[in-house]
C-alpha positions in Angstrom: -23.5 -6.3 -11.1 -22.8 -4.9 -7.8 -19.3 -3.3 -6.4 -18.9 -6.6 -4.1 -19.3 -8.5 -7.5 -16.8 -6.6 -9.3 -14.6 -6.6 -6.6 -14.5 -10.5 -6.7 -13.7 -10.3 -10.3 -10.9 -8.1 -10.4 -9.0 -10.2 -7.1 -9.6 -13.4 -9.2 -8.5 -12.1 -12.6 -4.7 -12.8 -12.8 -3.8 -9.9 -15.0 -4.0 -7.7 -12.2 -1.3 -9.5 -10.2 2.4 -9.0 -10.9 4.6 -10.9 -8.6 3.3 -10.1 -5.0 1.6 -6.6 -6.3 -2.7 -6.0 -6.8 -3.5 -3.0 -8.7 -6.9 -2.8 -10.4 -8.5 0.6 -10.8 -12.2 -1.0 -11.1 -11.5 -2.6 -7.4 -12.7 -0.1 -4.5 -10.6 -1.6 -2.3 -7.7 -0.2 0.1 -6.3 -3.8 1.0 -7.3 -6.8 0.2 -6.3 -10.3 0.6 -3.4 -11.6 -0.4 -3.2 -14.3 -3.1 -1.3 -17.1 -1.4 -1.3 -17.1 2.3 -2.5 -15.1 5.0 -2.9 -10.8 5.0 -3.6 -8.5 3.6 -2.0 -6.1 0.2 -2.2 -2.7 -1.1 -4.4 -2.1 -4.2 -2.0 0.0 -6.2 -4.8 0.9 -8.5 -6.6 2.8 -5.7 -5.4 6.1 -5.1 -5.9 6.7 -1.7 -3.8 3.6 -1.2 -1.3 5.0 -3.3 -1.0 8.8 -0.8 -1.3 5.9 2.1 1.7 3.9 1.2 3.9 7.2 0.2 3.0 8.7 3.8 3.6 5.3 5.3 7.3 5.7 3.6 7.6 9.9 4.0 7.2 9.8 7.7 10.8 7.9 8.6 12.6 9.4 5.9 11.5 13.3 6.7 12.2 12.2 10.5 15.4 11.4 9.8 16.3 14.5 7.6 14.8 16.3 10.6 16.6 15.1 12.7 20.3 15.6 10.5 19.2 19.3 9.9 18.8 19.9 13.5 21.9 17.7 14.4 20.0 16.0 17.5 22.0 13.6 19.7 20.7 10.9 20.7 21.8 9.6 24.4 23.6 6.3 24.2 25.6 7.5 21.8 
Protein backbone atom coordinates (compact mmCIF):
# COMPACT_ATOMS: atom_id res chain seq x y z
CA UNK A 1 0.00 0.00 0.00
CA UNK A 2 1.50 3.16 -1.00
CA UNK A 3 1.40 6.74 1.09
CA UNK A 4 -1.04 8.05 -1.70
CA UNK A 5 -3.19 4.94 -0.86
CA UNK A 6 -3.21 5.50 2.83
CA UNK A 7 -3.72 8.97 2.43
CA UNK A 8 -7.08 8.23 0.53
CA UNK A 9 -8.03 6.03 3.42
CA UNK A 10 -7.57 8.08 6.29
CA UNK A 11 -9.65 11.45 4.31
CA UNK A 12 -12.45 8.88 3.65
CA UNK A 13 -12.60 7.27 7.13
CA UNK A 14 -15.15 9.36 9.16
CA UNK A 15 -13.56 8.81 12.48
CA UNK A 16 -10.97 11.18 11.69
CA UNK A 17 -13.40 14.05 11.22
CA UNK A 18 -14.97 15.96 14.16
CA UNK A 19 -17.15 18.74 13.12
CA UNK A 20 -15.13 20.78 10.47
CA UNK A 21 -11.58 19.30 12.02
CA UNK A 22 -9.07 16.34 10.03
CA UNK A 23 -6.49 14.94 12.23
CA UNK A 24 -5.08 11.55 11.36
CA UNK A 25 -1.49 10.91 12.33
CA UNK A 26 -1.01 8.05 9.43
CA UNK A 27 -1.99 10.95 6.80
CA UNK A 28 1.27 12.83 5.53
CA UNK A 29 -0.53 15.59 4.63
CA UNK A 30 -0.30 19.42 5.62
CA UNK A 31 -3.83 20.44 4.11
CA UNK A 32 -6.09 18.66 2.50
CA UNK A 33 -9.37 18.95 1.08
CA UNK A 34 -12.16 19.77 2.78
CA UNK A 35 -15.06 17.38 3.28
CA UNK A 36 -18.01 19.42 1.99
CA UNK A 37 -17.28 22.13 -0.32
CA UNK A 38 -14.40 23.79 -1.78
CA UNK A 39 -10.54 24.33 0.15
CA UNK A 40 -8.59 23.22 1.83
CA UNK A 41 -8.09 22.05 6.06
CA UNK A 42 -5.34 21.53 8.42
CA UNK A 43 -4.40 17.96 9.42
CA UNK A 44 -4.23 18.27 13.07
CA UNK A 45 -2.51 15.00 13.27
CA UNK A 46 0.54 16.32 11.40
CA UNK A 47 2.84 18.10 13.38
CA UNK A 48 4.31 20.52 11.28
CA UNK A 49 0.74 21.62 10.66
CA UNK A 50 0.27 21.87 14.24
CA UNK A 51 3.86 24.56 14.74
CA UNK A 52 2.14 26.11 11.31
CA UNK A 53 -1.18 26.92 12.64
CA UNK A 54 0.36 28.21 16.26
CA UNK A 55 2.82 30.57 14.28
CA UNK A 56 -0.01 31.47 12.00
CA UNK A 57 -1.93 32.64 15.48
CA UNK A 58 1.64 33.89 17.49
CA UNK A 59 2.48 36.39 14.93
CA UNK A 60 -0.70 39.00 15.63
CA UNK A 61 -0.89 38.39 19.13
CA UNK A 62 3.12 38.90 19.85
CA UNK A 63 2.67 42.11 17.40
CA UNK A 64 0.24 43.45 19.36
CA UNK A 65 2.02 42.88 22.83
CA UNK A 66 4.90 44.54 20.98
CA UNK A 67 3.43 47.07 20.17
CA UNK A 68 1.61 47.81 23.97
CA UNK A 69 5.16 47.30 25.55
CA UNK A 70 6.57 49.92 23.38
CA UNK A 71 3.39 52.14 23.64
CA UNK A 72 3.53 52.92 19.68
CA UNK A 73 0.96 55.50 18.27
CA UNK A 74 -0.46 54.90 15.61
CA UNK A 75 -1.34 58.17 13.27
CA UNK A 76 -5.04 58.53 12.86
CA UNK A 77 -5.56 58.20 16.16
Amino acid sequence: MTQDDINQAEWSNPQNWSWLCYRSVRDSRMFVPKRWGFGWTVNFGNRNSVFLFVALLAIPMLSLLMSRMLRLEFPGK
